[in-house]
N, C-alpha and C positions, 0 to 999 in steps of 0.2 A: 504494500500500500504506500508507504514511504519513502522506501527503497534506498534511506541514505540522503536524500535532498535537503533535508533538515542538519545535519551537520556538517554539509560540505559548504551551508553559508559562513565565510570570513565575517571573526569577530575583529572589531575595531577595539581599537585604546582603552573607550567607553566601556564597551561589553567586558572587556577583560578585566577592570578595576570593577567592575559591580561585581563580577564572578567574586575575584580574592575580596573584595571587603561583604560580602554575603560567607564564606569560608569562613573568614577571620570571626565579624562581629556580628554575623546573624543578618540575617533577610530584612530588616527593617536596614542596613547602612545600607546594602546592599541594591533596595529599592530608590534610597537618597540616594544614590547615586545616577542611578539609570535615568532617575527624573529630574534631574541637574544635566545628565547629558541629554537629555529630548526638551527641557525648557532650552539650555543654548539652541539646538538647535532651531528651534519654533523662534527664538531671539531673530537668527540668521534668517531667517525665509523672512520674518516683518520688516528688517531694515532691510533687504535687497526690493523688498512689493513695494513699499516705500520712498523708493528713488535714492538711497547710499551713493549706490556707485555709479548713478547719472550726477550726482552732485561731485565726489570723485573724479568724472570725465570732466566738468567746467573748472577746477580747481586743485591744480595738478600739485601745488604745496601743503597743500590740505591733505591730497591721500598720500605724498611722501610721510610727514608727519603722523599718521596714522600709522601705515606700516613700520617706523622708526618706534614707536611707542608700544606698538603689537610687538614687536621684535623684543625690545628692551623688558619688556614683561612677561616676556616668555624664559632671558637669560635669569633674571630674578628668578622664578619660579623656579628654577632646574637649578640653581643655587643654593637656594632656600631648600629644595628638596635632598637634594645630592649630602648637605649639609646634617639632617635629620635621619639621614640613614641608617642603620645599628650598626651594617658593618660593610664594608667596601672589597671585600673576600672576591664576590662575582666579579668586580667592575676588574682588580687585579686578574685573576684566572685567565677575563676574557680577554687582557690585552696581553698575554703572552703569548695568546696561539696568533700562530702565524697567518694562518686564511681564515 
């Protein structure tokens, strides 16, 4: 009936951190999560219906600056996380192997 179709859809980012914090702290973090990744995304679909990135196309320092500020808080972020980590064991591991 199924045949497998159901698990050969690719999880994203999203899906994968609802999994481990559903694992970790139970089906309620779990569900915060998922609904934090489907509120961005519902974000994303109303600023683009909206006209974002026709205002973007008339104001070309405008969407530099955005993407410089999207950028810069994404380096934060992975700072801030990389930082909170318990232990940096995998991040070694992985950069010793060669391919």
């Amino acid at each position: 009936m199924y045949n497998g179709n159901i698990f050969a859809l690719p999880l994203g980012p999203a899906g994968l951190e609802s999994i481990k914090q559903t694992l970790k702290k139970g089906i309620k973090e779990g569900i915060k999560v998922a609904l934090g990744a489907i509120s961005a995304d519902a974000l994303d679909l109303v600023l683009i219906n909206v006209g974002l990135f026709s205002l973007f196309n008339d104001n070309k320092r405008l969407e530099a600056m955005f993407f410089i500020i999207c950028g810069l808080l994404i380096i934060v972020f992975a700072i801030l996380d990389l930082k909170k980590a318990p232990n940096n064991n995998f991040i070694k591991n992985m950069s010793q192997r060669h391919f």
